[in-house]
C-alpha positions as a Markdown table, in Angstrom:
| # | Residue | x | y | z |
|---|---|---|---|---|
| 1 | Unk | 7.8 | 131.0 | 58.5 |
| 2 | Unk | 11.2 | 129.5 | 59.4 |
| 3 | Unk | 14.0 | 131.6 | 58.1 |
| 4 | Unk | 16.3 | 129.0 | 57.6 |
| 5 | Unk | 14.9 | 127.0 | 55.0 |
| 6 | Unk | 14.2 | 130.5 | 52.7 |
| 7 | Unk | 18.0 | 131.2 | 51.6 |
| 8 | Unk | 18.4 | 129.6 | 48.4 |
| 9 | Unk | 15.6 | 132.1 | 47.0 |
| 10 | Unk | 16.1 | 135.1 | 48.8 |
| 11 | Unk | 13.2 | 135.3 | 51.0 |
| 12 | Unk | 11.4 | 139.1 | 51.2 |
| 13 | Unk | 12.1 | 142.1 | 53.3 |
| 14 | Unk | 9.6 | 140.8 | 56.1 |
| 15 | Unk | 11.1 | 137.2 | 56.0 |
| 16 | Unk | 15.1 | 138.1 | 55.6 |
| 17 | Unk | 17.5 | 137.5 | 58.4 |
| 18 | Unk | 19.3 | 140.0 | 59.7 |
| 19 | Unk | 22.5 | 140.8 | 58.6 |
| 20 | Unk | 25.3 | 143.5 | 58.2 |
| 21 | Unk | 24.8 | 144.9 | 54.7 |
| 22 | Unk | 28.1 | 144.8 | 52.9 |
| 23 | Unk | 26.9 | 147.1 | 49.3 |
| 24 | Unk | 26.3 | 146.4 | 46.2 |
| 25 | Unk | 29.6 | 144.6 | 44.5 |
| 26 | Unk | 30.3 | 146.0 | 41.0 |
| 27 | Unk | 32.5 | 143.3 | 39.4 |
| 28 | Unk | 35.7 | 143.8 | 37.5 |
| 29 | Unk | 36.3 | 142.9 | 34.3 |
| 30 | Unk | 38.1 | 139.8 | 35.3 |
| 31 | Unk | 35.3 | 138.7 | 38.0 |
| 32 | Unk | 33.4 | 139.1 | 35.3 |
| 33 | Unk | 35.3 | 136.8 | 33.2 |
| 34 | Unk | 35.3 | 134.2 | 36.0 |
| 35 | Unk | 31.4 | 134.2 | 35.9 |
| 36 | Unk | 31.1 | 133.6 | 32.9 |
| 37 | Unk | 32.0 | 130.2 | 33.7 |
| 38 | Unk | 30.3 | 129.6 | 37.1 |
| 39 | Unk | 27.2 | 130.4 | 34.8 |
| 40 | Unk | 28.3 | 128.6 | 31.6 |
| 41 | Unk | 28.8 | 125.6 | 33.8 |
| 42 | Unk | 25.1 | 125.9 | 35.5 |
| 43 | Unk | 23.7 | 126.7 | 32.1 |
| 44 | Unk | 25.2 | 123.5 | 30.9 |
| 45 | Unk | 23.9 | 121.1 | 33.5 |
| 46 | Unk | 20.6 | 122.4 | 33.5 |
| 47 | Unk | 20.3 | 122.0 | 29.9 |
| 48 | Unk | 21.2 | 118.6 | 30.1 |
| 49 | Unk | 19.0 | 117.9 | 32.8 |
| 50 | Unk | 16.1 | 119.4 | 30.6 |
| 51 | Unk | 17.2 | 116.8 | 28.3 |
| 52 | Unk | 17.4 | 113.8 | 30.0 |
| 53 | Unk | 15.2 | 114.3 | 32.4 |
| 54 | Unk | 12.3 | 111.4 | 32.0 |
| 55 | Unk | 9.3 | 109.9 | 33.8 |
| 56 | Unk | 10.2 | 107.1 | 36.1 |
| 57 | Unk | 13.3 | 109.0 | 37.2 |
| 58 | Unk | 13.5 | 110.4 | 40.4 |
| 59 | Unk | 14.8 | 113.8 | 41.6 |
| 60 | Unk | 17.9 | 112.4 | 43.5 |
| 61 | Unk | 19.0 | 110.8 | 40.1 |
| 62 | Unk | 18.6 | 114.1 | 38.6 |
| 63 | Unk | 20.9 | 115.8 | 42.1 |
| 64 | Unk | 23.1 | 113.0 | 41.3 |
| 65 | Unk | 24.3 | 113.5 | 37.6 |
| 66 | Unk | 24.1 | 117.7 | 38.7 |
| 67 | Unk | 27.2 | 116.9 | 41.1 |
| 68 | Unk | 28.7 | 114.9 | 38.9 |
| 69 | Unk | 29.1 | 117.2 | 36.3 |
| 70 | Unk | 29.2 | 120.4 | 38.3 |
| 71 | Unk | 32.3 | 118.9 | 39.4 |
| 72 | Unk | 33.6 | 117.4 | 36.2 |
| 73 | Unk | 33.7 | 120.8 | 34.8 |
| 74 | Unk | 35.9 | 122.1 | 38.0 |
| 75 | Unk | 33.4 | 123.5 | 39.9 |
| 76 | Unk | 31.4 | 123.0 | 43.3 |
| 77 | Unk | 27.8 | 122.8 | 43.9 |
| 78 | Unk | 26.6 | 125.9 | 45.4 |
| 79 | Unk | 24.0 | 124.8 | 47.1 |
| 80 | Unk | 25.3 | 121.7 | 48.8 |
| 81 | Unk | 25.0 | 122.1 | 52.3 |
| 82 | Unk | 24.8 | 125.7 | 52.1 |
| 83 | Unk | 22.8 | 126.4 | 55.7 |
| 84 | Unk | 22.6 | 122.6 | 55.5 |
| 85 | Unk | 20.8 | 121.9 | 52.2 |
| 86 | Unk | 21.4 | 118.4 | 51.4 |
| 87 | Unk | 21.3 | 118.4 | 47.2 |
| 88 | Unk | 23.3 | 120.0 | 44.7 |
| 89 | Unk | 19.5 | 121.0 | 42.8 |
| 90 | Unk | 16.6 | 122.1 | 44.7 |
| 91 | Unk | 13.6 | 119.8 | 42.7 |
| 92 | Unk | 10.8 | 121.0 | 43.4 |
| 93 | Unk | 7.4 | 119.3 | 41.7 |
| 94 | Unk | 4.3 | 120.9 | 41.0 |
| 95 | Unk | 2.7 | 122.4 | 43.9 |
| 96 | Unk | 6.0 | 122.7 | 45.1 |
| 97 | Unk | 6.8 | 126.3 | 45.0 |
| 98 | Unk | 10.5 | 126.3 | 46.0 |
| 99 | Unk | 14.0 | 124.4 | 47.7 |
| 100 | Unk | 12.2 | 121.0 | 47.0 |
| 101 | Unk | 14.7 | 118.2 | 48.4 |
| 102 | Unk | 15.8 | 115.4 | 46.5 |
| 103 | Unk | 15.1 | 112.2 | 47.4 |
| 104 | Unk | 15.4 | 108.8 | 45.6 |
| 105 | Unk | 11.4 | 108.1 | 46.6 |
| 106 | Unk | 10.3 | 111.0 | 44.9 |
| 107 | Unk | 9.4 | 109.5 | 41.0 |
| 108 | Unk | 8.9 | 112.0 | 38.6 |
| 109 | Unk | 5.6 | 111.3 | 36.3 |
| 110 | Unk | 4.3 | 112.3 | 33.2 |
| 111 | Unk | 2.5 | 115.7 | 33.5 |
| 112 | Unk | 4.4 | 116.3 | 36.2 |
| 113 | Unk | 5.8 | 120.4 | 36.2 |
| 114 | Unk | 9.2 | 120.0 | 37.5 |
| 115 | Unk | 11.3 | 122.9 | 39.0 |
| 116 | Unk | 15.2 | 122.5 | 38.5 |
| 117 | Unk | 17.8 | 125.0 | 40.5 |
| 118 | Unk | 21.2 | 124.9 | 40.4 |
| 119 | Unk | 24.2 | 126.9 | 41.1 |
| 120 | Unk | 28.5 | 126.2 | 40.1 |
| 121 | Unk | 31.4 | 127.7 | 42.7 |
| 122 | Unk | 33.9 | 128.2 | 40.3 |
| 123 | Unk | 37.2 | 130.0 | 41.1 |
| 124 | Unk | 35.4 | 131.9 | 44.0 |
| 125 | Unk | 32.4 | 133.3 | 42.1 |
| 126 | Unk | 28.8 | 131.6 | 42.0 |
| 127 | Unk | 26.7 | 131.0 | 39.1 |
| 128 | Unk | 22.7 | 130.2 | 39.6 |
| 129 | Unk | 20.2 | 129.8 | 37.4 |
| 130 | Unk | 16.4 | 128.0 | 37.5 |
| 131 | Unk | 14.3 | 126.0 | 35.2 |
| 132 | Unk | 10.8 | 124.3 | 34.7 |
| 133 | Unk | 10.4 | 121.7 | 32.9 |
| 134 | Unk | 7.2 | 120.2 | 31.4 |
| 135 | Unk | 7.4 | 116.5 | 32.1 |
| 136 | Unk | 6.1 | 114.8 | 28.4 |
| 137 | Unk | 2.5 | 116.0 | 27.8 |
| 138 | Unk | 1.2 | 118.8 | 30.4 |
| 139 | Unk | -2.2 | 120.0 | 30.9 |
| 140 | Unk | -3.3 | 123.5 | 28.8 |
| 141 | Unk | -3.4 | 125.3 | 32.2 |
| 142 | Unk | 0.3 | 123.7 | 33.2 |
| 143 | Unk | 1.5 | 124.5 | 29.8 |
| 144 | Unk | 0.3 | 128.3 | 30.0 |
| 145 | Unk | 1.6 | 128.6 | 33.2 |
| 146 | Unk | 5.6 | 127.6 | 32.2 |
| 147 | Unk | 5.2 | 130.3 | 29.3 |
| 148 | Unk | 4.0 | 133.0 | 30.9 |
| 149 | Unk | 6.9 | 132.5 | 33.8 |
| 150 | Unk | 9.7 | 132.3 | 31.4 |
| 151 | Unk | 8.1 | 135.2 | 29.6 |
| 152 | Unk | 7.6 | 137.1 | 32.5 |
| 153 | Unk | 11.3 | 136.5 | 33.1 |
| 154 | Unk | 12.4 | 138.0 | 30.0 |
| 155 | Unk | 10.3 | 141.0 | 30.7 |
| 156 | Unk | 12.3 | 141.5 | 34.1 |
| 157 | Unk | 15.4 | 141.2 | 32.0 |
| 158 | Unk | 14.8 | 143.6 | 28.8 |
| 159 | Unk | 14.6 | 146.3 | 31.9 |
| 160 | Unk | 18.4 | 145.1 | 32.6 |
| 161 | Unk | 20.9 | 148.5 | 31.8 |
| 162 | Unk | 22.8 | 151.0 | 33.6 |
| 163 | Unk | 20.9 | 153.5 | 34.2 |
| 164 | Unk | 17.2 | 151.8 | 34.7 |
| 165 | Unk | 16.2 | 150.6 | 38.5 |
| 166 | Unk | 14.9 | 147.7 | 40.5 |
| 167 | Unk | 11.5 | 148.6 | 40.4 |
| 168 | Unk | 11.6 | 148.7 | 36.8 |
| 169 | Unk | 12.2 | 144.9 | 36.5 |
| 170 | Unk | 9.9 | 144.2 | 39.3 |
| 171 | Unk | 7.0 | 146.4 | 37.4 |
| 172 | Unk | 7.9 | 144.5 | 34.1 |
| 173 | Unk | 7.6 | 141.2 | 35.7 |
| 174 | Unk | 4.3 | 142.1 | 37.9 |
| 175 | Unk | 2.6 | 143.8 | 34.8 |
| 176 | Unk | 2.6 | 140.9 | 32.7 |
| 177 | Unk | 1.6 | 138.4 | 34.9 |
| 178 | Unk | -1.3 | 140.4 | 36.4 |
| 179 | Unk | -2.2 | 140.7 | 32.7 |
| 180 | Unk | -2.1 | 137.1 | 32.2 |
| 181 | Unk | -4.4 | 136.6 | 35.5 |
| 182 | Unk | -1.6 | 134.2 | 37.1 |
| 183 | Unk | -0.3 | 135.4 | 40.6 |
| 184 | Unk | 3.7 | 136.8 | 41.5 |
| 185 | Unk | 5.0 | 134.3 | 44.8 |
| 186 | Unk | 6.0 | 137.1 | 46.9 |
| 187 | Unk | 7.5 | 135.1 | 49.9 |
| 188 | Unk | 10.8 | 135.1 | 47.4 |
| 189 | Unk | 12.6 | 137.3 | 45.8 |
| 190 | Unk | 15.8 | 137.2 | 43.3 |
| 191 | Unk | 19.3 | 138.6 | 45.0 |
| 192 | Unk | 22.4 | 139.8 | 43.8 |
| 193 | Unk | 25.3 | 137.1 | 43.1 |
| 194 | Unk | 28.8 | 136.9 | 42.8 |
| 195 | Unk | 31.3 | 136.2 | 45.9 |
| 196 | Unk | 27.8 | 134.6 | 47.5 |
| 197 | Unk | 25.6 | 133.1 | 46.6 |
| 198 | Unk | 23.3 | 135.1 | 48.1 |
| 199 | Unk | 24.6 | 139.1 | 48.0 |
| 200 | Unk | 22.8 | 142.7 | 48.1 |
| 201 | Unk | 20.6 | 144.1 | 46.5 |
| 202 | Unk | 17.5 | 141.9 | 46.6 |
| 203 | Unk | 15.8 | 142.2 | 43.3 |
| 204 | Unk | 11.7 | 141.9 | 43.5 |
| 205 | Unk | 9.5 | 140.7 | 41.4 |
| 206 | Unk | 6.4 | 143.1 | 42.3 |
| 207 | Unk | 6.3 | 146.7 | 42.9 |
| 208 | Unk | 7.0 | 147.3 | 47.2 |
| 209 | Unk | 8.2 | 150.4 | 49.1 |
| 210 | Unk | 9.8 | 147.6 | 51.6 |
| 211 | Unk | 13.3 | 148.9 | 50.1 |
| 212 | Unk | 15.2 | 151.2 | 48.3 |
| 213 | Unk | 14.9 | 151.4 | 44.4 |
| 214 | Unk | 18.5 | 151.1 | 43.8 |
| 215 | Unk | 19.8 | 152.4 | 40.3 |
| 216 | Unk | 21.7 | 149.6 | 37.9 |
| 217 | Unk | 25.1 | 150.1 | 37.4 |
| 218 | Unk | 27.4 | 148.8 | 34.4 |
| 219 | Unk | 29.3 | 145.7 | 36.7 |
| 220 | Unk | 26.3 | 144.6 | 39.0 |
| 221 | Unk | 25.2 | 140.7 | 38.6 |
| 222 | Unk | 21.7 | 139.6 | 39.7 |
| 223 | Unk | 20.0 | 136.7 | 40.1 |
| 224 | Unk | 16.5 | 137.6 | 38.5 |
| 225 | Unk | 14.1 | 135.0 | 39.5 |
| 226 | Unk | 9.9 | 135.1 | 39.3 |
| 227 | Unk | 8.0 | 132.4 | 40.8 |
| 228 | Unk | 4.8 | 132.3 | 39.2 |
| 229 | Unk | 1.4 | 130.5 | 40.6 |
| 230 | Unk | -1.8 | 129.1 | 39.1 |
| 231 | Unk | -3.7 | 130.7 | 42.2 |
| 232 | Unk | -3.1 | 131.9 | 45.4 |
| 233 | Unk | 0.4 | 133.9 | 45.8 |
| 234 | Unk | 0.6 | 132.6 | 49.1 |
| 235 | Unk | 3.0 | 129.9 | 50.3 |
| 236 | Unk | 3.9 | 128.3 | 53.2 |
| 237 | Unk | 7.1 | 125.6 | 54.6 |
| 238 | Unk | 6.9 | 121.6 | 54.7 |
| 239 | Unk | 7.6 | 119.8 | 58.0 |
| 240 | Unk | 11.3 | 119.4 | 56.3 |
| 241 | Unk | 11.8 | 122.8 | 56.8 |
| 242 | Unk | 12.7 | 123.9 | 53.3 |
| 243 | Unk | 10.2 | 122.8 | 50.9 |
| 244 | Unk | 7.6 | 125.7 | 50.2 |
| 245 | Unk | 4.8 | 124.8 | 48.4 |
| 246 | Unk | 1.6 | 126.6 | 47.6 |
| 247 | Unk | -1.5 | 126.8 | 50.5 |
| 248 | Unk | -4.0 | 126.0 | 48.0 |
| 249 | Unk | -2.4 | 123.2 | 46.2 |
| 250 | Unk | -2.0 | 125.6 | 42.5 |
| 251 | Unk | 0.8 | 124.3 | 40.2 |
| 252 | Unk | 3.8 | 126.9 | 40.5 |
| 253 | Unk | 6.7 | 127.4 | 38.2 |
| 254 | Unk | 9.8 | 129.3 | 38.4 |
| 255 | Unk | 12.4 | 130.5 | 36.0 |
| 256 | Unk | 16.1 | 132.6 | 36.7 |
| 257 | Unk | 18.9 | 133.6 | 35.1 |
| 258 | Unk | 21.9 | 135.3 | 36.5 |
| 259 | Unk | 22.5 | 138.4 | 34.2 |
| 260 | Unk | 25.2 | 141.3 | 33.9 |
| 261 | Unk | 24.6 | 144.7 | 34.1 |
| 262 | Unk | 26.0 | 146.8 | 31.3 |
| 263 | Unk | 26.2 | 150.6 | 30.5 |
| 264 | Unk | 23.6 | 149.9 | 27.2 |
| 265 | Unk | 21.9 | 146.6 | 28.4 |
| 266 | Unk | 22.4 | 143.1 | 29.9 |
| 267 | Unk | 23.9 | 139.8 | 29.1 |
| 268 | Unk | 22.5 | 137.0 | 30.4 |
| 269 | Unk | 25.1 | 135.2 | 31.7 |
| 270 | Unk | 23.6 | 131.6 | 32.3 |
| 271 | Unk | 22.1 | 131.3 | 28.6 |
| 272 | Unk | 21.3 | 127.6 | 28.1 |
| 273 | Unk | 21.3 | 128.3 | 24.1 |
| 274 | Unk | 25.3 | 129.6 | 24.1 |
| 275 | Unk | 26.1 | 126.0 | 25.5 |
């Protein structure tokens, strides 16, 4: 698997790069402040995008407007050309799992199960946050699948306070979708975010002894992120070196949110229903 074309989802302990850990960054109240709107400003796209968003469109017009109104609202794309990705959104369609490309050939249909990520650089914090989006009428097993990933979401979340650990949210997350007989991708993992796009700890969606089962503190900001498959968990990297999709051709769908740690809970920083 080529380690390059796994940073925008922070790929697992056996697929990172190597790098000098820097800590867990516990943000200030005015970092804070200042990503609140990175993730209002990624909240707001995406919602728009889940508004417009059409058949007979095609996932560069949907990079297109994402950059336009990133930087409308005085921001940057985050993901633009970050270790060379070449779109603003990674769109990734059906089987695709993740870090689809955009491209102005690629038509989104009807039925189609359409992944939108996104993040906003504003005043030197990052903001990211994922949806998918059921393109006009889905199949049942398409349909079930989008719930249960933005429920299992939720589950990871409602572990969110000072206090509680990693492996809380990853047990939350694993428990209800082994209950709903759908399968965690674990090729990719959520992160922490703030300064980068990318930062420490790395924030699983399964249980794993691969790393240590940090405690939350009051000031942490993570990027909490399942991927969710119709079958096999297992994934593997286009010829473009950034697309993963799944081995057995199962529809996948992801959902994230970048969320605040605080001493009695969370807030979810990128909620699409505050815009």
């Amino acid at each position: 698997m080529n380690i390059l074309s796994n940073l925008l989802s922070q790929p697992t302990q056996n697929n990172r790069p190597k790098r000098q850990r820097r800590g867990i960054e516990i943000k200030s109240p005015r970092e804070i402040e200042i990503m609140r709107l990175s993730a209002k400003i990624v909240a707001t796209v995406l919602k728009e995008i889940s508004e417009l968003v059409q058949p007979g469109m095609t996932t560069a017009d949907l990079d297109a407007y994402a950059e336009k109104r990133i930087r409308e609202m005085g921001a940057t794309p985050s993901f633009k050309g970050y270790h060379g990705f070449p779109g603003s959104i990674c769109s990734s369609i059906n089987n695709e799992v993740v870090h689809g490309i955009p491209n102005k050939k690629k038509v989104i249909r009807a039925g189609d199960v359409l992944k939108v990520d996104t993040g906003a650089y504003y005043e030197g914090f990052h903001g990211d946050s994922c949806i998918t989006i059921a393109v006009g009428e889905v199949t049942s097993e398409a349909a079930r699948l989008i719930r249960v990933a933005e429920e299992a979401l939720y589950k990871g979340i409602e572990q969110v306070k000072a206090g509680n650990y990693l492996m809380d949210i990853a047990g939350a997350i694993e428990d209800h979708v082994k209950a709903n007989k759908l399968t965690v991708v674990e090729d990719f993992t959520g992160h922490g975010v703030g300064r980068n796009l990318h930062e420490e700890p790395s924030v699983f969606n399964f249980r794993t002894h691969d790393m240590p089962n940090v405690k939350l503190r009051a000031g942490m900001t993570l990027a909490i992120e399942p991927i969710l498959n119709a079958g096999s968990k297992y994934t593997r990297i286009l010829a473009d070196r950034w697309t993963a999709v799944t081995v057995d051709n199962a529809l996948s769908a992801q959902f994230e949110h970048t969320v605040l740690v605080t001493e009695t809970g969370y807030e979810i920083l990128t909620d699409r229903s505050l815009v």
